[in-house]
C-alpha positions in Angstrom: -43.6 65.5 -28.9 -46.9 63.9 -28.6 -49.3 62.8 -30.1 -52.2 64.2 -27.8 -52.1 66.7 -24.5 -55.6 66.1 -22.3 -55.8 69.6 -20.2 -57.4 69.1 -17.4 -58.3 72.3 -15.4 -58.3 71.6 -11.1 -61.0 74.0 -8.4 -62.2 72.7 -5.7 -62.8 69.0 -7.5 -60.0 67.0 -5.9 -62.7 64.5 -5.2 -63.3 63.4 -8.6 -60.0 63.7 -10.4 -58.6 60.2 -9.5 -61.4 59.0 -11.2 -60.8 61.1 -14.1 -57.2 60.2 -14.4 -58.0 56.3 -13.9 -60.0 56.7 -17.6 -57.0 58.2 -19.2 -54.4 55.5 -17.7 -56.5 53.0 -19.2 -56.7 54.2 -22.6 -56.1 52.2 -25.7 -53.8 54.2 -27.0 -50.2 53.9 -25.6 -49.4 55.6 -22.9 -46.2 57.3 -24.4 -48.4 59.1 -27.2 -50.2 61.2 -24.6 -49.7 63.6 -22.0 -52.0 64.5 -19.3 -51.8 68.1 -18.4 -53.3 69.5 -14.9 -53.6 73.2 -13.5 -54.3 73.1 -9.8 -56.2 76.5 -9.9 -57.4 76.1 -6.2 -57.4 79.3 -3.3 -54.4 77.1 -1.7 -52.1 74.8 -3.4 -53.8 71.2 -2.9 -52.4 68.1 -1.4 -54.8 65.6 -2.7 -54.2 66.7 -5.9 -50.5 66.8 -5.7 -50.8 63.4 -4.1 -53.0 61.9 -6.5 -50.8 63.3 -9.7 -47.9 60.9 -7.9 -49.6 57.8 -7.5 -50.4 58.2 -11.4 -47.3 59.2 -12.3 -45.9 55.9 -13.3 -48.7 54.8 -15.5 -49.5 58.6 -17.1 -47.1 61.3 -18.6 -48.3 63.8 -16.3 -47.7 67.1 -15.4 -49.0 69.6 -12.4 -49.0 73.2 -12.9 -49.8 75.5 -9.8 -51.2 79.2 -10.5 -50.0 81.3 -7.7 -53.7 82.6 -7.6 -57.0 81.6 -8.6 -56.9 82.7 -12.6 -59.7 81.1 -13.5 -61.0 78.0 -15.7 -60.3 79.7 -19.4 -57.0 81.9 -18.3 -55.8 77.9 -16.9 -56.6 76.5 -20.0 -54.2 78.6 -22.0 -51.4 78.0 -19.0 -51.8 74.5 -20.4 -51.8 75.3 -24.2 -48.8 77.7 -23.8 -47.0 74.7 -22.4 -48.6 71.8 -24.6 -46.3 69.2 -26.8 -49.1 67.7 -28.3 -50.4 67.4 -32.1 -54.1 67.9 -30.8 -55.3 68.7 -27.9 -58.8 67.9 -26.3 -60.0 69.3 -22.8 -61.6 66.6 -19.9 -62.8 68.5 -17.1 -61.5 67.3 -13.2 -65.1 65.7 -12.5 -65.5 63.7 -15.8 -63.9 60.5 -17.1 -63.8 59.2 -20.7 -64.0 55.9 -22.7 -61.2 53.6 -22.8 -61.2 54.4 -26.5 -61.5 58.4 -26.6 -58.1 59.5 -27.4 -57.7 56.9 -29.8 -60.7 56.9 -32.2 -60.8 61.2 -31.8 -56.8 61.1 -32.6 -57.6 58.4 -35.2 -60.3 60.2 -37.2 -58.2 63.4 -37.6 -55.1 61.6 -38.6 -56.9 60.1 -41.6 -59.2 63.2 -42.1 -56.9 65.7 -42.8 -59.9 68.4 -43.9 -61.5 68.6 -40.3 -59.4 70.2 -37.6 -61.3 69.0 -35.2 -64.0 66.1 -34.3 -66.6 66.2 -31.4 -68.2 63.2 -30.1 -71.6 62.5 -28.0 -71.7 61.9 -23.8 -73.4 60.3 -21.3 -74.6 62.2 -18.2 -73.8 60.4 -15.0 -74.9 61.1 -11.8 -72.1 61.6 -8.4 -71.6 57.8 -8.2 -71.4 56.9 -11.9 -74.6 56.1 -12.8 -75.7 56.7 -16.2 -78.8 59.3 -16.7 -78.9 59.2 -20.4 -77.0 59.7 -23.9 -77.1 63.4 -25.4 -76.0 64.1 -28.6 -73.1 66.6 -28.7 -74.3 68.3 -31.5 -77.6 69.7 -30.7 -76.7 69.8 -26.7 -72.8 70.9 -27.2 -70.5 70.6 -24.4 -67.5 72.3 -23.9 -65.4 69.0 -23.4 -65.2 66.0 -25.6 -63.8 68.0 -28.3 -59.9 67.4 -30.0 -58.7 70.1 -32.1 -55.8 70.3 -34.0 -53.0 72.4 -31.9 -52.4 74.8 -35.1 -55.9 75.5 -35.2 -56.4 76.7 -31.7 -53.1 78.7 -32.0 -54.1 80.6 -35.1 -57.2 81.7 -32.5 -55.5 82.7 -29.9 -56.7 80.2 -27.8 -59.7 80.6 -25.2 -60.9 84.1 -24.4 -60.7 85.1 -20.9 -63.1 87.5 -20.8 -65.2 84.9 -20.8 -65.6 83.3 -17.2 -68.2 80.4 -18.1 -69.1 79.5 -21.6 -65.3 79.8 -22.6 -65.7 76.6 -24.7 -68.8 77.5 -26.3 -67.6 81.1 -27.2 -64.1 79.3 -28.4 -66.6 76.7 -31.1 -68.0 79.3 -32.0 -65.3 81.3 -33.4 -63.6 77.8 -34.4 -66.6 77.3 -36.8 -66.3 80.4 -38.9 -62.8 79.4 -39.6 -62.7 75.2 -39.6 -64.3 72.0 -40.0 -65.7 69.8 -37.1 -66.8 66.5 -37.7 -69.3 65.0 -35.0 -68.5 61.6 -34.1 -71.2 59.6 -33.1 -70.5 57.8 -30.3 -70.8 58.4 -26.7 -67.1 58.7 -25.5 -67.3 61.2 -23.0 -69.1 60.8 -19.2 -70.3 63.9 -18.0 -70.8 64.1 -14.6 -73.6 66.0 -13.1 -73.5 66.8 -9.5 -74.1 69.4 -6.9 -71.4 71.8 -7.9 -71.0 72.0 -11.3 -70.3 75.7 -12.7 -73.3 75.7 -14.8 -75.6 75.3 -11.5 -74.7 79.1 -11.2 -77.9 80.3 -13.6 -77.2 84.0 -13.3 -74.1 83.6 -14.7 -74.8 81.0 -17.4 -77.6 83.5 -18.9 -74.8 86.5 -18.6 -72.2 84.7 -20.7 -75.2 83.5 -23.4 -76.6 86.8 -23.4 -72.8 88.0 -24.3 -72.6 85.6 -26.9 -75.7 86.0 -28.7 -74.9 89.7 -28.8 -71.4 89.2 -30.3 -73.0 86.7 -32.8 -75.6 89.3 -33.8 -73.2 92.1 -34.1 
């Protein structure tokens, strides 16, 4: 059992993830109270990947899961929340990286705030070689990572819905909100990378899944 499981979700990113795994191995909280979770959700089961997940193997509790075919970013996160031995879980996508103090002070807050099941905190946007491009406030520019919810929580909800192909994490707040508490931490933990291929460059598809959401909110 753990304290924390980080589910990180793996297509066609394997040249960010060591970056994203070199935040978490040098987190202040100890090593043995998290794991780090990984679906390699690639066309073709990928090498870098696999090799990368080895070389951080002996300062990270990690685990690789392979889908047999490309399921998708919300149907992998569940793959990882089916499997997860962790109190809380919080999602950090393959091309981002965290503070050194993430897990600890998100872990922290809900251990002595028993009334939120989970707490959200702010990011900076970085550009493809780290360089920071300005703090955003989580609450009134939400992201879908950055956020630690209570296991029980996200298991009373069934998890993320897979109809929904992009905005998964939005669509999974907002049925977390008509049930829970979220507390927003103010602090800018999380670095959100911004570079040629993220998902959300794809504007056809964004406006689709908001469209879908706003209707399912209004009915």
């Amino acid at each position: 059992m753990y304290k924390v499981t980080v589910g990180i979700c793996c297509f066609n990113q394997d040249d960010w993830v060591y970056r994203c795994l070199r935040s978490l191995s040098s987190q202040s909280m100890h090593k043995d109270d998290f794991e780090v979770v990984i679906v390699d959700d690639n066309h073709k089961p990928s090498q870098t990947l696999e090799d990368v997940c080895a070389a951080m193997s002996n300062v990270l509790n990690i685990r690789l899961v392979r889908n047999e075919t490309n399921i998708g970013l919300p149907a992998s996160l569940n793959r990882i929340l089916k499997t997860a031995r962790g109190k809380y879980f919080v999602r950090v996508d393959s091309d981002d990286y965290v503070s050194r103090h993430f897990l600890y002070m998100l872990s922290t807050f809900l251990e002595m705030n028993e009334n939120y099941q989970a707490v959200y905190c702010d990011y900076m946007k970085v550009n493809h070689v780290g360089q920071k491009l300005g703090y955003y406030d989580a609450h009134t520019a939400p992201i879908a990572c950055g956020v630690m919810f209570t296991y029980e929580s996200l298991c009373s909800l069934n998890f993320y819905n897979e109809e929904y192909k992009m905005r998964e994490g939005h669509e999974l707040l907002e049925r977390f909100q008509q049930n829970y508490s979220m507390y927003h931490l103010e602090a800018p933990l999380y670095r959100y990378r911004i570079h040629e291929e993220n998902r959300t460059n794809n504007k056809k598809q964004v406006e689709y899944y908001d469209s879908k959401l706003k209707g399912e909110e209004n009915g």
